[in-house]
N, C-alpha and C positions, 0 to 999 in steps of 0.2 A: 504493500500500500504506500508506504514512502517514496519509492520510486515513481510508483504513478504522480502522485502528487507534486514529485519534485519536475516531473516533462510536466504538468500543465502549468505551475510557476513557470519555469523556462519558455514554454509558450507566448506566456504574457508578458513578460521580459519583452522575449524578439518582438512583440506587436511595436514597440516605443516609437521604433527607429527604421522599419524596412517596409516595402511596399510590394504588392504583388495581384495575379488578376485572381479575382474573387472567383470561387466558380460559382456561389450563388448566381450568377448574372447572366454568363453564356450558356449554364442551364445542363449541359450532359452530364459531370459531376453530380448532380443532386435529383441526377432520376433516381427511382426507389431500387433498381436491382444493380446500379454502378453504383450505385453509395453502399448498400447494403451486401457488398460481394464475399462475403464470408457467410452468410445465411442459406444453410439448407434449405432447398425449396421447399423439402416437407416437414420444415421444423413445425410450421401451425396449421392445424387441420384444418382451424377453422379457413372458409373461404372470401371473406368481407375483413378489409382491412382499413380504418380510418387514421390522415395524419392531419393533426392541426398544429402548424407550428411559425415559430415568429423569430426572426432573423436582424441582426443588425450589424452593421459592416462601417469601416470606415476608408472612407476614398481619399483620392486626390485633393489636394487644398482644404481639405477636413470636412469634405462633405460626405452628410451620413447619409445612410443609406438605408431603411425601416422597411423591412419585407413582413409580409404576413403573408401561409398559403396553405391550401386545403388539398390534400390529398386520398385520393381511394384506391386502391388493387382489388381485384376480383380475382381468384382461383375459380378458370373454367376447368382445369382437369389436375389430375395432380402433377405434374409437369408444366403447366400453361397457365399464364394468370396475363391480366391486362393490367395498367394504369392509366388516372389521370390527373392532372395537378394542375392546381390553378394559383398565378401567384399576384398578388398586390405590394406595392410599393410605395414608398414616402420620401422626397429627396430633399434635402434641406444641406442651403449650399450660400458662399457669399454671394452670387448671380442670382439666384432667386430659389423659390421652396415646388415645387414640384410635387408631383401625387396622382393614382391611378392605378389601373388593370396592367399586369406587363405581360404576361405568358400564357397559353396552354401547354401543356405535356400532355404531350397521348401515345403510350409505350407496349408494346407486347413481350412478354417473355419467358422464353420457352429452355425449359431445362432437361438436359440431355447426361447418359452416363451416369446417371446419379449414381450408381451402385458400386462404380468402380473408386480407385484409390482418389483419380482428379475428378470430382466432378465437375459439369462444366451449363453452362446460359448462352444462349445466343438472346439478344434485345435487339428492338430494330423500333423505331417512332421518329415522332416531329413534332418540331416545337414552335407554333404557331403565333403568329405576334396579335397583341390586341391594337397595335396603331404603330404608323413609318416613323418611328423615334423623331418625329417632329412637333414636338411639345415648342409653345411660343408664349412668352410671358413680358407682358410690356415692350411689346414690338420687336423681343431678341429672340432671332431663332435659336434655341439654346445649342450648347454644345453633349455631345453625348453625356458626360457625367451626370447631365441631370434628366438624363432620357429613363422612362421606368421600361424599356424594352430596346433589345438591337435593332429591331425593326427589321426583321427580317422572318422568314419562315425557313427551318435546318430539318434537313435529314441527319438523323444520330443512326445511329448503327453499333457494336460490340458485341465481346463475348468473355463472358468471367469463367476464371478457373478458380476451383477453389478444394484443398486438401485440408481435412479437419478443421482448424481454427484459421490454416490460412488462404486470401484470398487474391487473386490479380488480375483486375481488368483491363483490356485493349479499347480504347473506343475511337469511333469516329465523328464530329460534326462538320456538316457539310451545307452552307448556306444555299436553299435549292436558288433563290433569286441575292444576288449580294449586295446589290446599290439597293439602299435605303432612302426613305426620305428626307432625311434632314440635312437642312439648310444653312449651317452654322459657318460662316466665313468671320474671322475676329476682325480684318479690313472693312467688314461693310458697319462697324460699333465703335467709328474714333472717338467717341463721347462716351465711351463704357470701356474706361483704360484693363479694367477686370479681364475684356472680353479676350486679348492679348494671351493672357497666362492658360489659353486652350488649346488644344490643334483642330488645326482645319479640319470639318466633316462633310462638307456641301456633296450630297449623296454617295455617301459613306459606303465603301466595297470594304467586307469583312472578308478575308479567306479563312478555310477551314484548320479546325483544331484537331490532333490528334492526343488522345489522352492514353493514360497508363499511371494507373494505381495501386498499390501492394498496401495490401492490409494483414493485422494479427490480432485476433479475437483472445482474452484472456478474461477467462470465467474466475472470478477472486472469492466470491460466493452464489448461492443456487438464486441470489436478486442483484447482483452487481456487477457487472462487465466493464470494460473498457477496450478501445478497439483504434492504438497507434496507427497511423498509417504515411506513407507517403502519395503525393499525388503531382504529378509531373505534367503538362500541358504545352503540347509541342504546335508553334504557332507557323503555319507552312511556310509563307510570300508572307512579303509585304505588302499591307492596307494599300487604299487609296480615296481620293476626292476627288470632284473637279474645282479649279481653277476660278476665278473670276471671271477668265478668258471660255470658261468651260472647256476646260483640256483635261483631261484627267492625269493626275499626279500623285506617285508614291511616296508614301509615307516612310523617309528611310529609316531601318531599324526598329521595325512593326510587328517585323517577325520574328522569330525565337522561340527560347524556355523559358518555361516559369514553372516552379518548383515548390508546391507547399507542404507543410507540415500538418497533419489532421489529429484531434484527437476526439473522440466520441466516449462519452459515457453513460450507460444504460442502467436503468433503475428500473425493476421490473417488480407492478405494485401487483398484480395478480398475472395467472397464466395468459390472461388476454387482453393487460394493457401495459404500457410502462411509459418513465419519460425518459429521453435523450437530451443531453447537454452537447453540443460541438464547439468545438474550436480550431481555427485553421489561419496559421501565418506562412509567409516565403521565408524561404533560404536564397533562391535562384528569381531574377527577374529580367525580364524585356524589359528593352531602352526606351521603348514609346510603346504606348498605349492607349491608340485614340479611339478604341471603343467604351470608352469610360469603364473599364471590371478593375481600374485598379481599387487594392485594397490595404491596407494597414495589416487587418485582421479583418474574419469574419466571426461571429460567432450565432449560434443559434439553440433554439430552447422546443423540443415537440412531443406533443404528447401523443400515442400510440394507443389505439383499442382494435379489438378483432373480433367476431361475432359470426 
């Protein structure tokens, strides 16, 4: 127990001083079966899974970040279960405060091998935007950091392996359209000296992220878990915008790793509910990040029922 205690100290420590992209934001991290990739498919019989939980991160120039989101899984078979997740968000920033719907998640996932030494998931969904990240507040088309979505719609894709307590996912997101709608040029706001300390997004092209996670599940008593992990996010190309001139223009140093640190901890109040505490800082970070997921830390609070 000491030792756990001393990585989430340490945790909070590195939050002080390092920045990294959140993955609450880009969204394939925190589907229910790449987050969850040490869980036996058949650890619960039951087939109805409820998550309500509430998030809070902090970004760039210290703007915060307040998620709240509603999640359900259905087991169709015992191999096969669906989700979906719906998320809200709160952006409070020195450019203005921000607030809305950001996402759908709608995921399938299908577990194969189970009997053997590695079992293994295949997931496959998309993540649906509720608006082209072109929020406008006092005539500024804002800049992503205060967008409650990338404005885009992504195919995710992955496959977890997982041996006893430990787990490791491969994933893919893949933005099926890239240019978004927003309009943030900091050139066209020389009366908003703020608007300067942003990068360009004037129809923001994200490229896709490849992900890779290793987790280790550690049962401490028959109600208390904890579950270290790394999570690594491999960013392909380099971003882009257009121009003033409407030229399109990359983002140099957009692309890269980013590299965090996760800790989860499980409190299980009966067989068929518990709460989850998370915590997630960088070690490793990209030099630019103009789709606003940078993050300080994230951290989140959810409560779990099954029926």
């Amino acid at each position: 127990m000491k030792r756990i205690i001393s990585v989430i100290i340490a945790f909070c420590v590195a939050t002080g001083s390092l920045q990294a992209q959140g993955c609450s934001d880009a969204g394939v991290c925190t589907i229910h079966s790449f987050k969850n990739n040490t869980q036996h498919p058949s650890a619960d019989k039951n087939k109805n899974e409820v998550v309500i939980g509430f998030s809070f991160g902090k970004g760039e120039r210290s703007v915060s970040d307040y998620s709240q989101y509603l999640e359900y899984t259905r087991s169709i078979t015992e191999n096969t279960s669906v989700t979906g997740k719906i998320v809200f968000s709160e952006i409070n920033g020195e450019l203005a405060n921000t607030g809305g719907p950001g996402d759908i998640f709608l995921s399938v996932n299908h577990a194969f091998d189970t009997k053997r030494k590695w079992r293994k998931s295949f997931v496959a969904g998309l993540k649906i935007t509720f608006n082209k990240a072109d929020i406008v507040k006092e005539g500024i088309h804002l800049p992503m950091p205060y967008q409650t979505s990338l404005g885009t719609t992504d195919l995710v894709s992955g496959i977890n392996f997982a041996n006893k307590s430990f787990g490791a996912t491969l994933a893919l997101q893949q933005p099926l359209k890239p240019a978004n709608g927003n309009m943030f040029l900091p050139e066209l706001y020389p009366a908003v000296p703020l608007a300067n300390r942003y990068l360009p997004t004037y129809k923001f092209s994200r490229k896709a992220d490849v992900l890779l996670r290793l987790s280790y599940s550690f049962d401490l008593n028959k109600k208390f878990s904890v579950r270290p992990g790394l999570l690594s996010i491999y960013h392909v190309a380099n971003d882009s915008y257009l121009d003033a001139g409407k030229m399109r223009r990359e983002i140099a140093r957009s692309a890269g790793l980013t590299v965090n640190g996760n800790m989860f901890a499980n409190y299980r109040l009966t067989k068929s509910s518990s709460f989850e505490l998370s915590l997630g800082a960088p070690f490793v970070i990209r030099t630019n990040r103009p789709d606003g997921l940078t993050r300080s830390f994230v951290t989140s609070l959810e409560y779990t029922f099954s029926f």
